[in-house]
C-alpha positions in Angstrom: -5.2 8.2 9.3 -3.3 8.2 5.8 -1.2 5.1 4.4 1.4 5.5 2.1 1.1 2.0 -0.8 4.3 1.5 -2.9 5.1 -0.5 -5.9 6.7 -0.4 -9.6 8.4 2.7 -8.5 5.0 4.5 -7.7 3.4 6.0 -4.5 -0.2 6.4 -3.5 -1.8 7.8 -1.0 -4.8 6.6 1.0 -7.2 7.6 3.4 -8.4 5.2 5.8 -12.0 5.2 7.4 -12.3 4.5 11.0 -13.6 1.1 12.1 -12.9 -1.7 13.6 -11.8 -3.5 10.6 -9.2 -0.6 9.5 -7.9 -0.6 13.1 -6.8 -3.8 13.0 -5.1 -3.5 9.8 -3.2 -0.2 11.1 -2.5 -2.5 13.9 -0.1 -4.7 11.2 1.8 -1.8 9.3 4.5 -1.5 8.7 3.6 -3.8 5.9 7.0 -4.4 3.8 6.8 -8.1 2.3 3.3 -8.1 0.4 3.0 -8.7 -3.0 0.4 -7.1 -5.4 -1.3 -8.8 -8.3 -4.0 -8.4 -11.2 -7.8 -9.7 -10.6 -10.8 -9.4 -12.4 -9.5 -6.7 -14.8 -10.5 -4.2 -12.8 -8.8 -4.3 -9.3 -5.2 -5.0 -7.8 -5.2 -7.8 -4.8 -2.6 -8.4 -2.0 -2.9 -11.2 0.6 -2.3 -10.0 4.2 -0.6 -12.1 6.9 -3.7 -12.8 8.6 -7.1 -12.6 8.4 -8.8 -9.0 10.0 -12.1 -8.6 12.1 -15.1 -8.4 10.1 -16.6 -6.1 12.6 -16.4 -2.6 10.7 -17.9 -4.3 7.5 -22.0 -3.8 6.3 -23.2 -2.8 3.6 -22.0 0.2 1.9 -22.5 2.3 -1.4 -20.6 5.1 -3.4 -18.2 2.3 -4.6 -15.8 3.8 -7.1 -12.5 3.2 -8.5 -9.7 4.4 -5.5 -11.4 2.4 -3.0 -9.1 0.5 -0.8 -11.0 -2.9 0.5 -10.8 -5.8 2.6 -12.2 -9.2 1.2 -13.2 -11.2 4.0 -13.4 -14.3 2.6 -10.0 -14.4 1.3 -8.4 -12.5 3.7 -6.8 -9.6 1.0 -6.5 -6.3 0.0 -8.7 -4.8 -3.0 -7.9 -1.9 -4.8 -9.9 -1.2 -7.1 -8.9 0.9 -10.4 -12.3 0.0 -11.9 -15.9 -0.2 -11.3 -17.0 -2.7 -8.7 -20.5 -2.8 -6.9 -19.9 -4.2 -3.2 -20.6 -7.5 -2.4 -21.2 -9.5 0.8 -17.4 -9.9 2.6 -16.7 -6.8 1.1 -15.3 -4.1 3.3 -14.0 -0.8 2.4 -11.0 0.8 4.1 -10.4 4.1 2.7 -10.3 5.6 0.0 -6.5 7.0 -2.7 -6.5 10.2 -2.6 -6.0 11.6 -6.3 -4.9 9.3 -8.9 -5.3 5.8 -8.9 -2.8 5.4 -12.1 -0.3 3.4 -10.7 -3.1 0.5 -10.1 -3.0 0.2 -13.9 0.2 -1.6 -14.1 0.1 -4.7 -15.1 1.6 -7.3 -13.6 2.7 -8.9 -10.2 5.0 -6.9 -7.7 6.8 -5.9 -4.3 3.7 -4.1 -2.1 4.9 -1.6 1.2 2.6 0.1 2.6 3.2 2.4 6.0 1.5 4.8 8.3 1.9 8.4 7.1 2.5 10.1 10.9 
């Protein structure tokens, strides 16, 4: 399943893994009144309208910028645009296909973000 995450006048595309977890965010979008915003200096966050299962997250490796991930404990989206090592809560979604650029904007915005059918 693909996802199509707009801000700033800028499209991504992402690929979503399959599990639980990812499931029951498709089970939300359309996703039209979100709003993205810096952390940490190296990843975009966006808080969701609830809370998803934890029950595709575990420990996983290969973390890289692109990744698309859930944050348990806070209940938001992660996208990372630089290095990150996983971390307990943690669980990664998918992955943006091609450039990440767009993450590098700074500042807080609008968020959509659809099913690509």
């Amino acid at each position: 399943m693909k996802i199509r995450i707009a801000f700033a006048g800028r499209t991504m595309i992402a690929a979503l893994e399959d599990n639980s977890s990812v499931r029951d965010f498709a089970s939300m979008l359309p996703l039209h009144d979100l709003q993205i915003d810096d952390y940490a200096h190296n990843e975009k966050i966006a808080y969701l309208p609830r809370k998803l299962t934890e029950a595709g997250g575990g420990r996983f490796s290969g973390e890289r910028p692109g990744d698309v991930c859930y944050y348990a404990p806070w209940g938001n989206l992660a996208l990372f645009y630089g290095e990150y090592q996983w971390s307990r809560g943690l669980i990664r979604l998918g992955r943006i296909d091609g450039s990440f650029e767009p993450l590098l904007a700074r500042g807080k915005f609008p968020l959509q973000i659809d099913i690509i059918r």
